[in-house]
MARNUBA-495850 format. One record per residue (C-alpha): residue in one letter; residue number from 1; x, y, z. Coordinates in pm, 1 decimal, m for minus. Each point is the difference from the previous one (the first is absolute). Example, Ala and Ser with C-alpha at 12.3 -4.5 7.8 and 13.67 -1.06 7.14 Angstrom:
// residues 2
+------+-----+----------+----------+----------+
: code : pos :       c1 :       c2 :       c3 :
+------+-----+----------+----------+----------+
:    A :   1 :   1230.0 :   m450.0 :    780.0 :
:    S :   2 :    137.0 :    344.0 :    m66.0 :
+------+-----+----------+----------+----------+
END
This chain:
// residues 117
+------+-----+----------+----------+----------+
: code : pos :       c1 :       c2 :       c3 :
+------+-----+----------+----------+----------+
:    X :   1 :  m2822.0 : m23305.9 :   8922.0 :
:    X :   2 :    238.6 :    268.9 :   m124.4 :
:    X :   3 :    378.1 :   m117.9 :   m111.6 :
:    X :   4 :    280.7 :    157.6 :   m125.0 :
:    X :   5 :     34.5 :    m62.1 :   m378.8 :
:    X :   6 :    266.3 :    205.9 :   m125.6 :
:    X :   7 :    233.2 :    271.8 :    163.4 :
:    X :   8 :     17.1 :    330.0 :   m257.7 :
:    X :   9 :    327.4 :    187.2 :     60.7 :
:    X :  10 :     53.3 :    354.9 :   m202.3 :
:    X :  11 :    279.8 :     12.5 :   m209.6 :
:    X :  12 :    167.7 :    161.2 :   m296.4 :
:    X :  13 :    119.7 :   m230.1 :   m188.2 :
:    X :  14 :   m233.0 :   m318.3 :      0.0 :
:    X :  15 :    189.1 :   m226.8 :   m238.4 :
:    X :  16 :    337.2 :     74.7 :    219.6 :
:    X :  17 :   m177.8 :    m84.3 :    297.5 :
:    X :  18 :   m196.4 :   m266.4 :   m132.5 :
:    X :  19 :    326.7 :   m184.2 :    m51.0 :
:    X :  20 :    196.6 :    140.2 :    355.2 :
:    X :  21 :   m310.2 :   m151.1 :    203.9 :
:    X :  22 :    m23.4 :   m360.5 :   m283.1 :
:    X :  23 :    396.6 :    m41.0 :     72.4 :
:    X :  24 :    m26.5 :     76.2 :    405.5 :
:    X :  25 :   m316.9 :   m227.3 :    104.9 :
:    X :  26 :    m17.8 :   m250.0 :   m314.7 :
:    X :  27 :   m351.7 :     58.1 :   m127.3 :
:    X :  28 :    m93.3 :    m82.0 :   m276.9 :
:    X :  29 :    m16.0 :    341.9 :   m237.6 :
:    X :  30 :   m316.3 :     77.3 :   m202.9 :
:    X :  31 :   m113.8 :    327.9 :   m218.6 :
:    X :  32 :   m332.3 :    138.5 :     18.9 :
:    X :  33 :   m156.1 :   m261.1 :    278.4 :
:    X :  34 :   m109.3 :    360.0 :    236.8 :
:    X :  35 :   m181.6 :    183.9 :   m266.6 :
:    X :  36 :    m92.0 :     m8.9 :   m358.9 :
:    X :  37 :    308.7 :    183.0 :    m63.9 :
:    X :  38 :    353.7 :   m168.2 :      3.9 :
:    X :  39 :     83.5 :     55.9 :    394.7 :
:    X :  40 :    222.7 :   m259.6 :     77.0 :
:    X :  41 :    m67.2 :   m227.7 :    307.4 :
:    X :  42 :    195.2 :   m219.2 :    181.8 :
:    X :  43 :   m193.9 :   m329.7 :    131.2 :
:    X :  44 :    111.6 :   m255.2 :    284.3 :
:    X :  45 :    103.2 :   m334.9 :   m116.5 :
:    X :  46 :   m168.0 :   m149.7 :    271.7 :
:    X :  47 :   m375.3 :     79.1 :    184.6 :
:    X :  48 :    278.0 :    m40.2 :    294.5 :
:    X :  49 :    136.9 :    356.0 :    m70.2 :
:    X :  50 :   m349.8 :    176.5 :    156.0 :
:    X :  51 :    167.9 :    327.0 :    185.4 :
:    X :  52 :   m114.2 :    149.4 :    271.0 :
:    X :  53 :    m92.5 :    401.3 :     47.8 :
:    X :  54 :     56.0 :    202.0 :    281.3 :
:    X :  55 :   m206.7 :    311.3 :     81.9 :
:    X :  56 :    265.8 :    243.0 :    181.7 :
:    X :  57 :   m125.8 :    386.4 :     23.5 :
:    X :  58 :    407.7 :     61.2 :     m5.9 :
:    X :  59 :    176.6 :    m98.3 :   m219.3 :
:    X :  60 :     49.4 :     m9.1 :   m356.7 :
:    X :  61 :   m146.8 :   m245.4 :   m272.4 :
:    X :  62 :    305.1 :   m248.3 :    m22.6 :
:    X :  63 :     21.5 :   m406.0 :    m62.0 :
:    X :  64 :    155.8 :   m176.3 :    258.2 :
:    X :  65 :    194.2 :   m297.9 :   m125.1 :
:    X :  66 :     89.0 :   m305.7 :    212.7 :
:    X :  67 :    280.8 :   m219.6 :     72.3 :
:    X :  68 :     50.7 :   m289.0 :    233.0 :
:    X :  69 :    354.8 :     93.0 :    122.2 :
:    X :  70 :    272.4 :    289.1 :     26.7 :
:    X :  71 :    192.1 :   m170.0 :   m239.1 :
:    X :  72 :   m266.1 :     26.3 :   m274.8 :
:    X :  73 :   m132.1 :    333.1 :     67.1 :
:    X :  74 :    392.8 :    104.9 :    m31.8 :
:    X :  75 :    m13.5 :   m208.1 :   m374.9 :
:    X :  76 :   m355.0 :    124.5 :   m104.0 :
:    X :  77 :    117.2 :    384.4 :     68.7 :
:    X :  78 :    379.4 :    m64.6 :   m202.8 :
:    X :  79 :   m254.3 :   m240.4 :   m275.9 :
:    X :  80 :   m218.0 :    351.6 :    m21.5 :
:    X :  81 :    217.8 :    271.5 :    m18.4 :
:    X :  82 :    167.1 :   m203.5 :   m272.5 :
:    X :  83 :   m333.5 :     m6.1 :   m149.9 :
:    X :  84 :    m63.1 :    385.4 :     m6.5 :
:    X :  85 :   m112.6 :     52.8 :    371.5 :
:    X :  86 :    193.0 :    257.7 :    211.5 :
:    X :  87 :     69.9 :     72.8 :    333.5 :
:    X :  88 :   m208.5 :    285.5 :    200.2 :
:    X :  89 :    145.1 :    152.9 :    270.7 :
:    X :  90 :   m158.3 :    m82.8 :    316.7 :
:    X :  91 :      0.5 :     47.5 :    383.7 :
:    X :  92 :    m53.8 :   m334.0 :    107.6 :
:    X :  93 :   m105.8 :    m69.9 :    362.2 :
:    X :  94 :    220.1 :   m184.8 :    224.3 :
:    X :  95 :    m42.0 :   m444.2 :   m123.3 :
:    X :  96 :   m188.1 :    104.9 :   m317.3 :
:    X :  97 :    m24.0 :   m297.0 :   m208.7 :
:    X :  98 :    m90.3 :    184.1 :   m287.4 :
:    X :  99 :    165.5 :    167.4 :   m318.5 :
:    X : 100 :   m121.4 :    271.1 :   m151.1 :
:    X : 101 :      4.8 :     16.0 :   m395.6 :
:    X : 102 :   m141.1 :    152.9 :   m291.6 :
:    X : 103 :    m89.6 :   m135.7 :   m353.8 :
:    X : 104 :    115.5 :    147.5 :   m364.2 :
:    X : 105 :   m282.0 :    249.7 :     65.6 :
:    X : 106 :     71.6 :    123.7 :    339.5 :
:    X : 107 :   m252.6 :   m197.9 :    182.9 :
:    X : 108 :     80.1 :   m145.8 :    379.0 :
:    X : 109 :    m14.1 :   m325.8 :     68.1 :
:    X : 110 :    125.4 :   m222.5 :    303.7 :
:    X : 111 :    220.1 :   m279.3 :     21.7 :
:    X : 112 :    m53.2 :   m185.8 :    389.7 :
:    X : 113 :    170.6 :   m273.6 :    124.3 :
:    X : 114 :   m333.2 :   m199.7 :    147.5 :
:    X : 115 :    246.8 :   m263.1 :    166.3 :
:    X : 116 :    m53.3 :    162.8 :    369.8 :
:    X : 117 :   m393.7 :     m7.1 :    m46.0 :
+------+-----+----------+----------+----------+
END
């Protein structure tokens, strides 16, 4: 059976991403674990941390990041930005529980508040 072993996001700059993405979700940094080359990875501290991947003919190639509360998605977005994220503007339907964001290299990712699920 088929499993998701590592997520590959383009980006510019892989060394100031590597350590945006290390910083944001605590893995563990390594160089050169993808490829002979020195492409950094980031691994989960835990065989916990599988992720799921959704198949949606819509919309764009994102990470959607998870929080158990309001209060912590409103944290983990201020914790972010602070880390190099920014804020995309966004027309957000009406109870969204969602933030929109992009990394230092322009890529979307989510921030929901999974308390209502």
């Amino acid at each position: 059976m088929l499993r998701v072993g590592t997520i590959v996001l383009n980006v510019k700059d892989a060394q100031r991403a590597a350590q945006f993405w290390h910083r944001a979700l605590g893995y563990a940094y390594q160089d050169g674990a993808y490829h002979e080359d020195v492409t950094p990875v980031l691994l989960p501290q835990s065989a916990a941390a599988a992720v799921p991947v959704a198949l949606d003919e819509s919309d764009r190639t994102h990470l959607d990041l998870h929080t158990d509360s309001a209060q912590e998605q409103q944290a983990e977005v201020e914790r972010l930005v602070a880390l190099g994220a920014t804020r995309v503007p966004w027309t957000y339907p009406a109870g969204a529980r969602f933030v929109v964001l992009a990394d230092p290299e322009g890529n979307l990712f989510c921030v929901v508040d999974t308390s209502a699920e």
